[in-house]
C-alpha positions in Angstrom: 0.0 0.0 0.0 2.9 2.3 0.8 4.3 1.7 -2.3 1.5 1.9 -4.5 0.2 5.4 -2.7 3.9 6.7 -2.9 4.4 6.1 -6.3 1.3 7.6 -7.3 2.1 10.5 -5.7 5.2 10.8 -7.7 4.0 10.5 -10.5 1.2 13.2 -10.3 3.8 15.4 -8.7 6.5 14.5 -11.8 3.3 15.6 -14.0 3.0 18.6 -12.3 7.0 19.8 -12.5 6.4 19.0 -16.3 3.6 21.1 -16.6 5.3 23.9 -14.4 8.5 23.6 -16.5 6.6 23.8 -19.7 4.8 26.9 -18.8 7.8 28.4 -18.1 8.9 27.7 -21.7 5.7 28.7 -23.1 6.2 32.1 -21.5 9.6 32.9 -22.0 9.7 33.9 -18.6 10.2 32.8 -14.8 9.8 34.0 -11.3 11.6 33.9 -8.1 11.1 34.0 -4.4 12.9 34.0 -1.4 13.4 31.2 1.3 12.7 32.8 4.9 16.0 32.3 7.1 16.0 32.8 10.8 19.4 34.7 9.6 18.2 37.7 7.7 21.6 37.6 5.6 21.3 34.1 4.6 17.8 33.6 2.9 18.1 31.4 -0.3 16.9 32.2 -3.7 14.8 29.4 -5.6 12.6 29.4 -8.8 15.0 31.3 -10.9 16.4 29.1 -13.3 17.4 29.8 -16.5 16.5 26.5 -18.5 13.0 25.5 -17.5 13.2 23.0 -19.8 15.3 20.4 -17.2 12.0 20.9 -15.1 10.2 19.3 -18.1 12.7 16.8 -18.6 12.5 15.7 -15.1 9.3 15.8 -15.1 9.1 13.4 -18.3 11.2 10.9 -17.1 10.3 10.6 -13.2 6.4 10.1 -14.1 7.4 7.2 -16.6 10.0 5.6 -13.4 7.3 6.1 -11.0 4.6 5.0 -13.0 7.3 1.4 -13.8 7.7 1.4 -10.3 4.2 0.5 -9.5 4.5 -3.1 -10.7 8.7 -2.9 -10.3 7.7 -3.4 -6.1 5.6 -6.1 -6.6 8.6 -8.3 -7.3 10.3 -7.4 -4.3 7.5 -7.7 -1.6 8.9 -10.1 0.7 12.3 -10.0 0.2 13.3 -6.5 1.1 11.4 -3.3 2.5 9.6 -1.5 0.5 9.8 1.6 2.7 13.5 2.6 2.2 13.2 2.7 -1.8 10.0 4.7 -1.5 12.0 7.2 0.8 15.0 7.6 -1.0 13.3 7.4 -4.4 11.2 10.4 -3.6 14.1 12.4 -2.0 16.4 11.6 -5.0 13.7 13.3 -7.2 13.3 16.1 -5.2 16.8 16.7 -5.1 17.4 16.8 -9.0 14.1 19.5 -9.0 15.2 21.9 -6.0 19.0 21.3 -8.1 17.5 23.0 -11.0 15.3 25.5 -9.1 18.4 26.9 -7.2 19.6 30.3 -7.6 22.3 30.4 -5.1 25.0 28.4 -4.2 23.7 27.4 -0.6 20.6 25.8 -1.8 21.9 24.4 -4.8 24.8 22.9 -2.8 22.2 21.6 -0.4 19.5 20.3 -3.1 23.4 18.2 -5.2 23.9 17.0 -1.4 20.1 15.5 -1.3 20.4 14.2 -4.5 23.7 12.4 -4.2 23.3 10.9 -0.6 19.6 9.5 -1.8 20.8 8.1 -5.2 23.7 6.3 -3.5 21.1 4.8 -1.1 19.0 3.4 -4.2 22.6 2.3 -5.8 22.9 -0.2 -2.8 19.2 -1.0 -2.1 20.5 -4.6 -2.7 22.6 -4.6 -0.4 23.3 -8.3 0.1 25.0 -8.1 -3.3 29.5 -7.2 -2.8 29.0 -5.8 -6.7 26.6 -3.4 -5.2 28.7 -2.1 -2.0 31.5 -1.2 -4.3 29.5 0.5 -6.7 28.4 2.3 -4.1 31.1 3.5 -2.1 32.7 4.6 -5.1 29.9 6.0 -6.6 30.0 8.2 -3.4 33.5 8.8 -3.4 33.5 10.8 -6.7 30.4 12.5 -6.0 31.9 14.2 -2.6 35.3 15.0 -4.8 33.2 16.7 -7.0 30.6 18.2 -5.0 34.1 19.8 -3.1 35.3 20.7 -6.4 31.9 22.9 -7.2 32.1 24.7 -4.0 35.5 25.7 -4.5 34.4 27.1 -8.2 31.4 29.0 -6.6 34.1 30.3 -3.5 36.3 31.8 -6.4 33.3 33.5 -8.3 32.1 34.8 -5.0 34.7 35.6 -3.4 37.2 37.0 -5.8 34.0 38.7 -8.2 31.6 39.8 -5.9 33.3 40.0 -2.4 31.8 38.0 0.9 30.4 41.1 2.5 27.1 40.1 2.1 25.3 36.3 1.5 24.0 37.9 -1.6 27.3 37.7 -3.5 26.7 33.6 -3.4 23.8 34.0 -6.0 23.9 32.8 -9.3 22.5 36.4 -10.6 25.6 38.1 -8.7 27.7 35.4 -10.2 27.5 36.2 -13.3 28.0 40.1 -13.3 31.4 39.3 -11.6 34.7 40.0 -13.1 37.4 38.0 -12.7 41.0 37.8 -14.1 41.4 35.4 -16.8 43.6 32.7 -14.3 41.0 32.7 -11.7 38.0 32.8 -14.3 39.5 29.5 -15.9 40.1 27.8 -12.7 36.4 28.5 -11.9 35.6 26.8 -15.1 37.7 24.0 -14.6 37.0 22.8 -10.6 33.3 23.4 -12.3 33.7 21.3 -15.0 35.3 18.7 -13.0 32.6 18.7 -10.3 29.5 18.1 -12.7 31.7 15.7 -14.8 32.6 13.5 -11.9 28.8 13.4 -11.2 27.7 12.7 -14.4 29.8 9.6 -14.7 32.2 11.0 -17.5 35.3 10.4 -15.3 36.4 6.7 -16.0 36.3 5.4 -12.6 32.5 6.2 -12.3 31.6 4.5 -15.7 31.8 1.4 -14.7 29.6 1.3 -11.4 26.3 1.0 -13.9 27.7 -2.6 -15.0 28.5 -3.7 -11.7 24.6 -3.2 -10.5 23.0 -6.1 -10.8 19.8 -4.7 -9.9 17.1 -7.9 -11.0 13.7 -8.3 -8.8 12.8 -11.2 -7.8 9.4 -13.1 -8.8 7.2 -14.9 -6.4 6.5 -18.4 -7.7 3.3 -19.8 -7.9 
């Protein structure tokens, strides 16, 4: 029942990102707002981005998974709990939405945290598998490395281009009006490139962790 309410759920809320993301694109335009803070200087900026269509892409994708996933769990009842892929399923798509909605570099940092931590959880949902546990670690490894890497490339455009006086110099709009010689400017681009490469599996140590998932339910016999 969990399962099958959960995944419902996903799906009408992947529908709805879609929709939200294709509205965007329709208009040509989005908004923003501000999180509240208990610290007035650190309120976070979401609902800014600049390429609505990832909502829709998102959107797409997770309401075809979640949809799979109602009959993917009926293969596993029995043989694992159902309740930690539902958690981390639902927190791993979360993640990759608030990821694209960010518009400074504390949420966005916090929204790529979220996402990695939950997708290594659904990497070794099978845990009894060795194959799996490697994958994993590794697969969190890189993802950390990288994750340090980004922070450092938003440090050096907020630091060095808009000063740390004030939180507001960490967003993405401040971001880009800074100015920054061309060393520092390039070794922004290059911790960055390295940071979202490392996630995205186009370092060679994280392409092999898809083969080594061996990730087959299990049918009940009758």
């Amino acid at each position: 029942m969990a399962g099958r309410v959960s995944f419902t759920l996903s799906a009408a809320a992947s529908l709805l990102a879609a929709a939200a993301g294709a509205v965007c694109v329709g208009r040509g335009s989005v908004s923003s707002s501000t999180l509240p803070s208990a610290c007035p200087t650190c309120r976070s900026r979401c609902g800014s981005t600049r390429w609505p269509v990832f909502l829709v892409v998102i959107g797409a994708l997770a309401l075809f998974v979640s949809v799979y996933s109602l009959g993917y769990v009926r293969g596993i009842l029995g043989h694992r709990p159902v309740t930690r892929l539902v958690v981390f399923y639902n927190l791993f798509l979360a993640g990759m939405i608030m990821v694209v909605l960010a518009n400074d570099a504390l949420f966005f940092l916090v929204a790529w945290e979220v996402m990695a931590v939950a997708s290594y959880f659904l990497v070794v949902f099978e845990d009894e598998r060795v194959e799996n546990r490697r994958a994993g670690f590794l697969y969190l490894v890189v993802a950390h490395v990288g994750a340090v890497a980004i922070l450092l490339s938003f440090g050096i455009l907020a630091g060095l281009g808009t000063g740390f006086a004030s939180f507001a110099g960490y967003s993405f709009d401040s971001m880009r009006q800074s100015s920054l010689p061309p060393v520092w400017s390039t070794a922004a681009f290059l911790l960055a490139l390295f940071g979202f490469a490392a996630k995205a599996g186009v370092i060679p140590c994280t392409s092999g962790c898809p083969r080594r998932i061996r990730w087959r339910p299990r049918t009940s016999r009758r």
